[in-house]
C-alpha angles and dihedrals in degrees: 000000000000123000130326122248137192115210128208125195121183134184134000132021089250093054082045088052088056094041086058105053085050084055089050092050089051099054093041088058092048105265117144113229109219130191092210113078093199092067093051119126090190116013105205120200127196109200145216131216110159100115126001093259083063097039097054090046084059089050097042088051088046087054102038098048091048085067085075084068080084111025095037141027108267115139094176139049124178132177112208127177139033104340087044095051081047110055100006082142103055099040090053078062105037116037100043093179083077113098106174122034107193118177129228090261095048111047085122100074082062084123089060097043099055097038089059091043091051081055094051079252104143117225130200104161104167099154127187113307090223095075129069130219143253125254142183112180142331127246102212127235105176094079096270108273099078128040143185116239120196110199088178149018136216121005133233092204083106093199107192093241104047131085092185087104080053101044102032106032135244112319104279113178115218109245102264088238092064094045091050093049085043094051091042092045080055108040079048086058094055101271106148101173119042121191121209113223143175136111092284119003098180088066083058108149097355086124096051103031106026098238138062111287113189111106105042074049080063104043091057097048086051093063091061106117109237097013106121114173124032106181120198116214135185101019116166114235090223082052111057111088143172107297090034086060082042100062104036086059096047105033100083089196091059111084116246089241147088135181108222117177118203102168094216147359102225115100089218097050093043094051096051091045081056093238112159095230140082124215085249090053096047091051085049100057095045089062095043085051095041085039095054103027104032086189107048125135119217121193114189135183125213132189120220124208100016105166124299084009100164125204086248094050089047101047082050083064092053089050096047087049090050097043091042098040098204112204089223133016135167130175132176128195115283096260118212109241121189111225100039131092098243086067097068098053113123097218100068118164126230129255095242088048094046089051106037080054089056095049087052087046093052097039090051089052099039080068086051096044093040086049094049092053090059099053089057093060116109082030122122109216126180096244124206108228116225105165147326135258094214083180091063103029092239130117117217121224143147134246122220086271094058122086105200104250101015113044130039140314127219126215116210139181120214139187094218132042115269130193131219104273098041124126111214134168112244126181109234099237096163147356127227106201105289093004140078121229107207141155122231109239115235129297101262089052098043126103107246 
């Protein structure tokens, strides 16, 4: 066995997919994977830089596990993903404990990088964002039962306020053939839900084919024997389109459910954050989706404070959360990100406004989201097991409106002992803030 190595993955799901297939490679080339830093040989950290919250948690963690230089054992320490690709140059100068830069397009030449740094041979391989990398596998970090899955990198949309085209690359779709092998080498692995992710998933193809591939890309994953949920996640609204609609209301392995963000609801604010929809347009397609698909679960994301934002442009916003009713909503402060356009406007909003908006925009939505829960109780819903609470005798699961790690948890009782991966039927008694009590019916009614 060859060294032991820490690994730190910040940020999204499609950062952690690509963390995964570096894991893979490690341990494919003999490297030991250890959950104690102190006993690391090579820490290996892959960064976030979306927004500056993100950006100054990569460079804590740079800083903090450096310190194992000298309490540990560590010999390497390399700083893969967004933040890496970003600012590879300054934290070659900088942050001097760092001893191997590799780029988001290039986290497959993770071999190459460690072996150099384990021979004092520093490494900065940021190569050009238009390609995409080989891979060979993924070491899974969700528990098993449940996997991201990116069908594309980088995205061409160019909003004013967002570094990912700089940091990720142009929008280059996977071919359909190496999702699929990927999506069946999981599902043969015990992955029974898998979640579509990329910048954009709805563009999906449009590079390669020449259309808009979705949901042929759908209709193929769904074939795979064994594989239950497949979850689709960042679609655009202006996007979505006819046969998308089609098959995610006929497909009974797809979720009923997307995650759409639209950043905000007021024509002036969109335009200037160059988002390709109108208010009209956004109300449009949420009846066309409620209309099509009654149980449909839409998750949204908003931004507060984005640049020239007025009282009158963000209480629009409240009333558009409370008349919409979104199932799930998050939102996070506009972040000021050098390099894009939003950043030079001259309005910009200050911190204590920003965040005072998002405390009204989550507070508006916590009455929707409470409200929403209650309606669910007497229901009976098929439940996804993750785990168990052997403290409290309950077993945790999700239901189809419930991302891992964003949305909901439901806590349920049950009469026979489950596993992590089953699918079982549980009656809603009761909700907990944000998440549903219930009791699997008995084993002859439950969903195996």
């Amino acid at each position: 066995m060859k060294n032991k190595i820490f690994f730190v993955s910040l940020g999204c799901d499609k950062n952690l997919v690509d963390a995964e297939h570096m894991l893979f490679s490690l341990r494919k080339n003999g490297y030991e994977i250890t959950d104690e830093p102190e006993e690391a040989e090579v820490i290996i950290i892959n960064s976030c830089c979306f927004i500056a919250d993100a950006m100054e948690e990569s460079i804590n963690s740079i800083i903090e596990l450096a310190r194992y230089k000298d309490e540990g054992k560590l010999k390497s320490l390399i700083v893969t993903g967004c933040l890496a690709e970003r600012f590879s140059d300054q934290i070659k100068k900088e942050l001097p404990e760092v001893d191997g830069i590799i780029g988001t397009a290039s986290f497959d030449k993770i071999i190459e990088v460690v072996e150099r740094s384990l021979n004092n041979e520093f490494s900065n391989i940021c190569l050009p964002l238009d390609r995409l990398p080989e891979t060979e596998g993924r070491l899974l970090t969700t528990g098993g039962h449940y996997a991201y899955l990116k069908i594309a990198e980088g995205c061409n949309k160019n909003c004013s306020y967002c570094i990912i085209p700089k940091v990720r690359g142009p929008y280059r779709s996977f071919p359909m053939e190496d999702i699929i092998k990927e999506a069946s080498d999981l599902v043969d692995n015990g992955v029974r839900e898998i979640i579509l992710v990329a910048q954009e998933t709805t563009l999906y193809g449009t590079d390669i084919y020449g259309k808009k591939a979705l949901p042929e890309l759908l209709r193929k994953l769904s074939s795979i024997k064994s594989l239950a949920w497949i979850r689709l996640l960042y679609a655009y609204p202006e996007e979505i389109n006819e046969e998308l609609i089609d098959e995610l209301a006929n497909n009974p392995k797809i979720c009923h459910y997307i995650d759409m963000p639209i950043q905000h609801c007021n024509d002036n604010i969109l335009r200037r954050m160059g988002r390709r929809t109108n208010k009209a347009e956004l109300i449009q397609k949420i009846k066309t989706l409620r209309s099509r698909i009654p149980d449909i679960c839409l998750r949204t994301t908003l931004i507060t404070g984005f640049p020239g934002e007025t009282e009158d442009e963000h209480n629009e916003m409240l009333d558009f959360i409370k008349e919409i009713r979104f199932d799930r909503l998050g939102a996070f402060p506009y972040s000021k990100e050098d390099g894009t356009p939003a950043a030079e406007f001259e309005d910009q909003t200050d911190d204590l406004t920003k965040n005072i908006r998002y405390d009204n925009i989550m507070r508006a939505q916590q009455i929707v989201a409470f409200a929403r829960n209650e309606e669910t109780v007497g229901k009976e819903l098929d439940i996804f097991i993750e785990g168990q609470l052997p403290e409290d005798n309950v077993y945790v699961g999700r239901t189809y409106k419930d991302a891992p790690g964003v949305d909901g948890l439901v806590f349920v009782t049950c009469p026979y002992p489950l596993m992590s991966g089953d699918f079982v039927t549980a009656k809603v008694t009761a909700t907990k803030d944000y998440d549903l009590l219930g009791e699997v019916l008995n084993e002859d009614e439950s969903t195996q």
